[in-house]
RODO-2510 file (C-alpha; in nm, 4 decimals, decimal comma):
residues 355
     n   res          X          Y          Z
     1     x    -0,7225    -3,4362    -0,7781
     2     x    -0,9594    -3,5094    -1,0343
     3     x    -1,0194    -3,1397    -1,1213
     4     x    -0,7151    -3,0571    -1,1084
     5     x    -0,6032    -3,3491    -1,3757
     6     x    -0,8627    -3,2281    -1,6011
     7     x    -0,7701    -2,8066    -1,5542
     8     x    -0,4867    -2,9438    -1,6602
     9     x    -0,5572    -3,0950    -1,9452
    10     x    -0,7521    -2,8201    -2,0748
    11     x    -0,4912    -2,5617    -1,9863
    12     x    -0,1661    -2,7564    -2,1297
    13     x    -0,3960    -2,7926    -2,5073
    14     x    -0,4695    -2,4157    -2,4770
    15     x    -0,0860    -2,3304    -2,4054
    16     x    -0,0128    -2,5875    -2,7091
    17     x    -0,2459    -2,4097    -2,9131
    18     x    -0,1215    -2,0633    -2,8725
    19     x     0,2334    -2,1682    -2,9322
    20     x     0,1927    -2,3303    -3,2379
    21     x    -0,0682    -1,9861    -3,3487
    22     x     0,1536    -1,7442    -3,5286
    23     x    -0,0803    -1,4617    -3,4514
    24     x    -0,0293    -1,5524    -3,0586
    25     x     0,3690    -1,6435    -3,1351
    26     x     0,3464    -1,2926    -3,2594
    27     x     0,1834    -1,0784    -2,9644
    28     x     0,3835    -1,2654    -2,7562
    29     x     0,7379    -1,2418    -2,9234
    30     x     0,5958    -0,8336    -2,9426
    31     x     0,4936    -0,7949    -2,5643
    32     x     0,8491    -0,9641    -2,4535
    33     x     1,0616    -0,7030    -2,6840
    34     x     0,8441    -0,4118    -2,4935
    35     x     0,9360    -0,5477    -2,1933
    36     x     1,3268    -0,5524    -2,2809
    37     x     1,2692    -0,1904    -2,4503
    38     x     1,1176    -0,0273    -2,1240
    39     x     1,3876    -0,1830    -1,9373
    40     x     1,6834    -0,0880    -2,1629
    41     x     1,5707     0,2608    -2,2158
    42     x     1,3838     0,3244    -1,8707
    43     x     1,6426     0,2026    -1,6316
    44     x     1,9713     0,1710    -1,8111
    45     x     1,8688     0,5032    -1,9958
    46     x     2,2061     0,4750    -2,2679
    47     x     2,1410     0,8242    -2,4355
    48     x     2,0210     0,9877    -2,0879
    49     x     2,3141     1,2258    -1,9922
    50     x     2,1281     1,4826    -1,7438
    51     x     2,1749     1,4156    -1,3523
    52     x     1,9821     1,5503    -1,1172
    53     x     2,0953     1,6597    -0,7626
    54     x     1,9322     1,7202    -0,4626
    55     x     2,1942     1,9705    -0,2463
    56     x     2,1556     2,0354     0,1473
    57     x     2,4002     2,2879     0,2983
    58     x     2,4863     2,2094     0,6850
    59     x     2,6887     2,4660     0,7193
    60     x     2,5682     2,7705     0,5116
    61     x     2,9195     2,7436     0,3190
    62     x     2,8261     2,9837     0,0710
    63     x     2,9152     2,7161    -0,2334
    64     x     2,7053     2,7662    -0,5682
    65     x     2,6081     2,4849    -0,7408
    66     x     2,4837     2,5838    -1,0452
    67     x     2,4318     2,3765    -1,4000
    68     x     2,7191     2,2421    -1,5714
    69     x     2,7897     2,0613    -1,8492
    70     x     3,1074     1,8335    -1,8542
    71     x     3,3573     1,7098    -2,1121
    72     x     3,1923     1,4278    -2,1272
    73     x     2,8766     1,5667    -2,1934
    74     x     2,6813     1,5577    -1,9055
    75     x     2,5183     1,7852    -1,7508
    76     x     2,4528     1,8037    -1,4036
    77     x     2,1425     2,0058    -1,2178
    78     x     2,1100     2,1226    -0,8841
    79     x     1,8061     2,1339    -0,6443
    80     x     1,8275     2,3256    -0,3377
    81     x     1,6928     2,1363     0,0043
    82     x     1,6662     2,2921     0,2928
    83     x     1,7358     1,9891     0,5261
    84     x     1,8063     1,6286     0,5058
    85     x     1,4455     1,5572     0,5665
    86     x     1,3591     1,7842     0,2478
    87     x     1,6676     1,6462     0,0421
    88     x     1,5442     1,2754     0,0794
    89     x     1,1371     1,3931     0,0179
    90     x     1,3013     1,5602    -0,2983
    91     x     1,5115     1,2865    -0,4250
    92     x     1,1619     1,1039    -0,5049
    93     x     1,2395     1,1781    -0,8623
    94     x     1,6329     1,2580    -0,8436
    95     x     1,9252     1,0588    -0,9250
    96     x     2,1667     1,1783    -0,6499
    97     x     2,1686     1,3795    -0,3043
    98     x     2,4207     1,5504    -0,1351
    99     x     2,5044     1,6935     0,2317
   100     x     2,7815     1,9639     0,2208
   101     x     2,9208     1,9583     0,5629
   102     x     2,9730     2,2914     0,7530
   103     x     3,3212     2,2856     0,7736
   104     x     3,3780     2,2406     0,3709
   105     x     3,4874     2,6355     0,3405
   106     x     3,7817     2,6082     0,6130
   107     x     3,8893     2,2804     0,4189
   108     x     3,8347     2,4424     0,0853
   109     x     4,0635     2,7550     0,2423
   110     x     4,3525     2,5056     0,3943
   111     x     4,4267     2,3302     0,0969
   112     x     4,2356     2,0226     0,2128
   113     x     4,0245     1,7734     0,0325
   114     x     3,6935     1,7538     0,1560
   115     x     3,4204     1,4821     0,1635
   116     x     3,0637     1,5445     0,0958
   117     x     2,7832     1,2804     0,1726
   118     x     2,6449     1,1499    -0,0795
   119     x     2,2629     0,9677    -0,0972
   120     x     2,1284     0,7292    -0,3766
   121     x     1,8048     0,5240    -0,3712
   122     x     1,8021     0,1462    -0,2642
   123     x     1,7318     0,0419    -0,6988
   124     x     2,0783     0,1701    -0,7039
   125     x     2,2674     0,0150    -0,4105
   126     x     2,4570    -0,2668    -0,6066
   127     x     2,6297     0,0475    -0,8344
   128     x     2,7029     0,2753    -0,5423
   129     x     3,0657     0,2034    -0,5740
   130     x     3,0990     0,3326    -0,9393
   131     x     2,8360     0,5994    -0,8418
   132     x     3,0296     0,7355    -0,5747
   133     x     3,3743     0,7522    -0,8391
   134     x     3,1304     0,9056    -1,1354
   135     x     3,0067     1,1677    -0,9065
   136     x     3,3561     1,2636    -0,7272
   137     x     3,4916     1,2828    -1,0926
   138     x     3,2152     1,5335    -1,1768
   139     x     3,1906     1,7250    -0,9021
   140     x     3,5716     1,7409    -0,9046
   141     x     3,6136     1,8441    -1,2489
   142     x     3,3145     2,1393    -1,1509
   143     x     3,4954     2,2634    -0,9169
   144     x     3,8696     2,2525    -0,9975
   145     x     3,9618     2,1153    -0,7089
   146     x     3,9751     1,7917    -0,6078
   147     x     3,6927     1,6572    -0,3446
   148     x     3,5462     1,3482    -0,2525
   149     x     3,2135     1,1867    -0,2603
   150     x     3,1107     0,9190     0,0227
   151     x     2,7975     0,7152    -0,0314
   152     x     2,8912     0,4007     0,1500
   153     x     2,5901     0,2592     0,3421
   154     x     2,3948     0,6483     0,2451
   155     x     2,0840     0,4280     0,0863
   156     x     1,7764     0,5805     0,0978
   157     x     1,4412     0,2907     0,1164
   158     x     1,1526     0,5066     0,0087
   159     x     0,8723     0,5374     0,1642
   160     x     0,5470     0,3628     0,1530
   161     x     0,3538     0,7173    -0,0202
   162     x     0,6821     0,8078    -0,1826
   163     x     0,6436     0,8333    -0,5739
   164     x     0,9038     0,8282    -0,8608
   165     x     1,0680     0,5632    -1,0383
   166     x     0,9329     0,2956    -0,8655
   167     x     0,5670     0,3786    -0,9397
   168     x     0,6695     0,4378    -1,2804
   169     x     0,8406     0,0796    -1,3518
   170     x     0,5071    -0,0463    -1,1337
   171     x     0,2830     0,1314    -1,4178
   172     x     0,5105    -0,0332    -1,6668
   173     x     0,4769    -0,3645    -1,4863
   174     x     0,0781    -0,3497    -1,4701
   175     x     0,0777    -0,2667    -1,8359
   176     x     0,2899    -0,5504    -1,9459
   177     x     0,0720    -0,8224    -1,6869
   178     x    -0,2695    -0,6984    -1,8395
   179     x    -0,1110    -0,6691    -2,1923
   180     x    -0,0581    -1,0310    -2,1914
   181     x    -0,3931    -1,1966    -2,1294
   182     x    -0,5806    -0,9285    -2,2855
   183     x    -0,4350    -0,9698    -2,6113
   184     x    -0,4117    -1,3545    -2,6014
   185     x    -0,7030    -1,5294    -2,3743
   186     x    -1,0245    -1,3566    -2,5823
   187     x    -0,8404    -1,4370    -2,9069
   188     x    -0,8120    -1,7864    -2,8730
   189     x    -1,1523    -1,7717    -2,6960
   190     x    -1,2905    -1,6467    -3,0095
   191     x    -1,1040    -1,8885    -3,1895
   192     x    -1,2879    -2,1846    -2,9959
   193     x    -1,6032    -2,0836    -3,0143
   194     x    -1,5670    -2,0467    -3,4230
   195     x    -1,4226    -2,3733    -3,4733
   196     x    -1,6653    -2,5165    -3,2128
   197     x    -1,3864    -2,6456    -2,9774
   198     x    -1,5848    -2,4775    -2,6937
   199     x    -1,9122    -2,6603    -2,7934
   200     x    -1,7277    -2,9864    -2,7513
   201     x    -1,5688    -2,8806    -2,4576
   202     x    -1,8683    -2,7871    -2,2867
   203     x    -2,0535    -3,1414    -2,3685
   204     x    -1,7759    -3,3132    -2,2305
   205     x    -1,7798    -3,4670    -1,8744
   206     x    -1,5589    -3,1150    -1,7657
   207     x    -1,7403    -2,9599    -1,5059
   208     x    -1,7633    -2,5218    -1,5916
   209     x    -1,5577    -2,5017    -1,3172
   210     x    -1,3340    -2,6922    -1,4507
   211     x    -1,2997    -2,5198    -1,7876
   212     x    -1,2332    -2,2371    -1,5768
   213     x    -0,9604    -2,3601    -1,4062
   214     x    -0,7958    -2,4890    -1,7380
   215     x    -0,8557    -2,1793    -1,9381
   216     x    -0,7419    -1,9590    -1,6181
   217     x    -0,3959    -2,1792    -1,5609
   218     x    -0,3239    -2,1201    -1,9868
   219     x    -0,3778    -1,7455    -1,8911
   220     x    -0,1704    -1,7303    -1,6287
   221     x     0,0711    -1,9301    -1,7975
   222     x     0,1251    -1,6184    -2,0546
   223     x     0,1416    -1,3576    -1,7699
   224     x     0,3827    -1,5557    -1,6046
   225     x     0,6114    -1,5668    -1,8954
   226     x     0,5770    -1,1713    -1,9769
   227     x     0,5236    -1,0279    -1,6326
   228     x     0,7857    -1,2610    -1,4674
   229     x     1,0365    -1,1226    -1,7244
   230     x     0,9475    -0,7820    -1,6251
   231     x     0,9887    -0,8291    -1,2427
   232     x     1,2744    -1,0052    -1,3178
   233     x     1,4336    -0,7022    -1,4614
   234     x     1,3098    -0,4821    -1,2032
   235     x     1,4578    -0,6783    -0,8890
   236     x     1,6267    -0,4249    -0,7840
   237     x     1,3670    -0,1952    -0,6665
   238     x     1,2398    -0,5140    -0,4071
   239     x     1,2777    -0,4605    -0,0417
   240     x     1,0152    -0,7202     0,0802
   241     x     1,0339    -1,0323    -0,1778
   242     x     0,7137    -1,2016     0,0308
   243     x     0,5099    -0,8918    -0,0166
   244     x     0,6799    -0,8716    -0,3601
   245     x     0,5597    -1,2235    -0,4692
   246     x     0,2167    -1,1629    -0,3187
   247     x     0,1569    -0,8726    -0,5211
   248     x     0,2705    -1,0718    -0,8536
   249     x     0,0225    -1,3893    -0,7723
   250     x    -0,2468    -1,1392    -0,7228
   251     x    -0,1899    -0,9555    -1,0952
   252     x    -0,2058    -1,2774    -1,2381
   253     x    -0,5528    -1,3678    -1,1340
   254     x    -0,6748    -1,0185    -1,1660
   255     x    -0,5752    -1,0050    -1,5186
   256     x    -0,6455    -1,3561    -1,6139
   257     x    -1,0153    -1,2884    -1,4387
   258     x    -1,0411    -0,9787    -1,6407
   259     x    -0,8999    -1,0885    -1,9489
   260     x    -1,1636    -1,4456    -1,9095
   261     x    -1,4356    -1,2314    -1,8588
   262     x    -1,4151    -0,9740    -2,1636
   263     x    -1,4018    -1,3077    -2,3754
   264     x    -1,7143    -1,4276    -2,2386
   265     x    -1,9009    -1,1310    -2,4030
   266     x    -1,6839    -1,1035    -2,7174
   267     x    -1,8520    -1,2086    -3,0390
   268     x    -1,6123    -1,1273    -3,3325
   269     x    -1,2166    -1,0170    -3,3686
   270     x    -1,3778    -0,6926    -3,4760
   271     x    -1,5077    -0,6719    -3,1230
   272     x    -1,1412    -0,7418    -2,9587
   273     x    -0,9779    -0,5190    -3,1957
   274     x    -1,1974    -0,2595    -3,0619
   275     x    -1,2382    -0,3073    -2,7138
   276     x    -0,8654    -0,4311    -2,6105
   277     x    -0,6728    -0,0653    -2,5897
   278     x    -0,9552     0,0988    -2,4150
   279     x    -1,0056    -0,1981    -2,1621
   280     x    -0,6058    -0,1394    -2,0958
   281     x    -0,6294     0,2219    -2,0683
   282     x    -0,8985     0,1466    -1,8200
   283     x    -0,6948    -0,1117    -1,6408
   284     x    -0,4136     0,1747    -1,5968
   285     x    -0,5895     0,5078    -1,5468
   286     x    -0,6809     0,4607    -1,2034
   287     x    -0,2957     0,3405    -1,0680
   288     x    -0,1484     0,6488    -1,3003
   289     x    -0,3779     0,8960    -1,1337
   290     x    -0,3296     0,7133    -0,8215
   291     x     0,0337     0,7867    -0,7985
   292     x     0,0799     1,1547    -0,9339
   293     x     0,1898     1,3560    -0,6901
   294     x     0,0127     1,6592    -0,7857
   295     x    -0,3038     1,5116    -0,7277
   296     x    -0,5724     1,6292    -0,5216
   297     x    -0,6206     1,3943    -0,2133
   298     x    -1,0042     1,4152    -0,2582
   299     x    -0,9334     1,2317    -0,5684
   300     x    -0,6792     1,0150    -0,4859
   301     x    -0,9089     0,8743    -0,2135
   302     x    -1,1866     0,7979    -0,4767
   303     x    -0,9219     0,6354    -0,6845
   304     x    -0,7850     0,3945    -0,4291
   305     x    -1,0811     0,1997    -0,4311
   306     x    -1,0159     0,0538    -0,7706
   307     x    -0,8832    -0,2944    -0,7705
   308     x    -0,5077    -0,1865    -1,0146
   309     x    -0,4733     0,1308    -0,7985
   310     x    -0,5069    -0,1444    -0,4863
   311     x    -0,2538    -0,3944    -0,6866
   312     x    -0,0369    -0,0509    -0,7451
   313     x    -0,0146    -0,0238    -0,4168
   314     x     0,0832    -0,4025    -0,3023
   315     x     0,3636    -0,3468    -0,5369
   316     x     0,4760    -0,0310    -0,3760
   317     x     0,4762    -0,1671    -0,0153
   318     x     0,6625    -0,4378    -0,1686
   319     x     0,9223    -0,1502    -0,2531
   320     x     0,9352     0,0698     0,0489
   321     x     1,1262     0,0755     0,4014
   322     x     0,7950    -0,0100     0,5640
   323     x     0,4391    -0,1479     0,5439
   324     x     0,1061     0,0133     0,6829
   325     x    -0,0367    -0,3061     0,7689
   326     x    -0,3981    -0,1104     0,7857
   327     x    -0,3591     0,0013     0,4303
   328     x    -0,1969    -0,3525     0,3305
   329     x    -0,5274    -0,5576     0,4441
   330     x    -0,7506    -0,2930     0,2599
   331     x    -0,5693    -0,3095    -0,0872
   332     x    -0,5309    -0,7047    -0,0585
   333     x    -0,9324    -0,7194     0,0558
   334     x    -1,0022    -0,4959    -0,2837
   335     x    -0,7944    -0,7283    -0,5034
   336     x    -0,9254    -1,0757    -0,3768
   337     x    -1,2654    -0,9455    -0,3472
   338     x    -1,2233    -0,8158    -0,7011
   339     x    -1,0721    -1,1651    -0,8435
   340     x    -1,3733    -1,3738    -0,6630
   341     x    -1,6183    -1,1485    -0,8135
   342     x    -1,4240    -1,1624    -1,2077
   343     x    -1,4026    -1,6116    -1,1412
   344     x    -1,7795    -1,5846    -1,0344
   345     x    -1,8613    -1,3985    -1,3616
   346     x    -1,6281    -1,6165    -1,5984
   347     x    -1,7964    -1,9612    -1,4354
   348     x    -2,1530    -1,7903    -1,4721
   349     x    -2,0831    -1,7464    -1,8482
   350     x    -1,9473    -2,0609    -1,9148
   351     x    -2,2525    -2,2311    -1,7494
   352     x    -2,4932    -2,0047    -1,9811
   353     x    -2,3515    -2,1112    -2,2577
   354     x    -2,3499    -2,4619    -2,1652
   355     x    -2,7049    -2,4034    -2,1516
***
């Protein structure tokens, strides 16, 4: 309980600190508007007016989909599948599929009004209602006659290896949990050891371990705040909320760890001002090869290995219709092993310079 008291301690003055620094306010106040800007123009998209549609033909009806622009200006593409298997695998990175059912000719021919199936991803199951009147509308007005789109309980759970816009909000989400820390813990690091806070911290009766602790819960208090708000905003996309909130605890002590550890060898601001983009790019280059579809497996394999590609992946299990529990153990083994390693470092450096 002791250490625990005095982590605290150390980790409540740190959190003080940075709120009353205007440079930290700042990066903060910053990080939290690109979280809100991602979100606003990622997911709600307000000036995107192009849908894409992934179109699987039961019957061989002979119907031509082909681009169209509406009156409201819209326009609407068509991708041809050639089953439902194929429409789904192609609706990765589509907003809408759609199963023409082999009678729609003889309906079209007796006047009736026929009903095509309609498929949207699980992110979008609390809209399907207004999704399934937007898209009868359209198709209706494309047509000239009137027809009807059924979605209904037609939600599609991706898959475990499926990409699209779930490993793109996850890239987003990595950026904005490694963003934090990166930017704030080696600045007011830096900031200690200048004004010789650290010296006095490190004479006191706190143990390195201890300083650790402190230092790590003021990190993680940052991440929290910024990469809570993102997963907040990205609830949707969550089919397992345990796996979900597994993933999240383990980004916060990987980038805390990582974020400790840079400031352990940091001498100047010069030195974070230089080193902070390229430690993010390296933070994110592994997950966005990772999850590119194009890539070649030989690759991909190599890349797996890295502790964010393993993270990437916790957060897409925590977003798919099912878990390899193989591949779950491996990617949570990389990340703790990785976080042990990063803690071992940070207390190493703290005892050196206690020396």
């Amino acid at each position: 309980m002791n250490t625990i008291y005095i982590a605290w301690i150390i980790g409540t003055k740190d959190i003080v600190d940075a709120l009353r620094n205007k440079t930290t306010m700042v990066n903060i106040l910053a990080v939290l508007g690109m979280v809100l800007f991602f979100h606003w123009f990622g997911y709600l998209r307000p000036f995107d007016r192009d849908v894409y549609a992934v179109v699987y033909d039961e019957g061989s009806s002979g119907l031509t989909l082909d681009t169209a622009q509406l009156a409201n200006g819209s326009t609407y593409h068509f991708i041809k599948a050639t089953s439902r298997e194929d429409m789904e695998r192609k609706m990765a990175h589509q907003d809408l599929g759609l199963v023409i059912p082999a009678d729609f000719g003889q309906i079209l021919s007796a006047g009736g009004e026929p009903t095509l199936n309609g498929y949207i991803f699980w992110s979008h199951r609390t809209r399907a209602a207004a999704l399934e009147e937007k898209y009868t509308s359209a198709l209706t007005e494309m047509l000239g006659r009137p027809v009807q789109i059924h979605i209904g309980a037609n939600i599609i759970i991706p898959e475990a290896d499926s990409m699209g816009m779930q490993a793109t909000t996850i890239l987003q989400l990595l950026m904005f949990v490694f963003m934090a820390p990166l930017f704030l813990v080696p600045y007011l690091v830096l900031e200690e050891k200048q004004t010789k806070t650290m010296d006095a911290l490190l004479v006191s009766p706190a143990s390195p371990g201890q300083v650790v602790l402190g230092k790590a819960l003021a990190g993680a208090f940052y991440v929290v705040v910024v990469g809570g708000l993102a997963c907040a905003l990205q609830w949707f996309y969550v089919t397992d909320w345990g796996l979900a909130l597994l993933a999240f605890l383990c980004s916060v002590l990987l980038a805390v760890g990582v974020a400790l550890a840079i400031a352990g060898f940091l001498r100047s601001p010069l030195h974070l001002a230089l080193w902070t983009l390229p430690l993010i790019l390296v933070v994110l280059v592994p997950p966005l090869f990772y999850m590119e579809p194009a890539l070649k497996e030989s690759l991909r394999a190599v890349l797996t290995w890295f502790p964010t590609s393993a993270l990437a992946s916790l957060y897409l299990f925590s977003r798919s219709s099912g878990v390899p529990l193989a591949l779950l153990w491996q990617n949570l083994a990389i990340v703790l092993l990785t976080i042990g390693l990063l803690f071992a470092l940070v207390v190493w450096q703290v005892r050196r310079s206690d020396r």
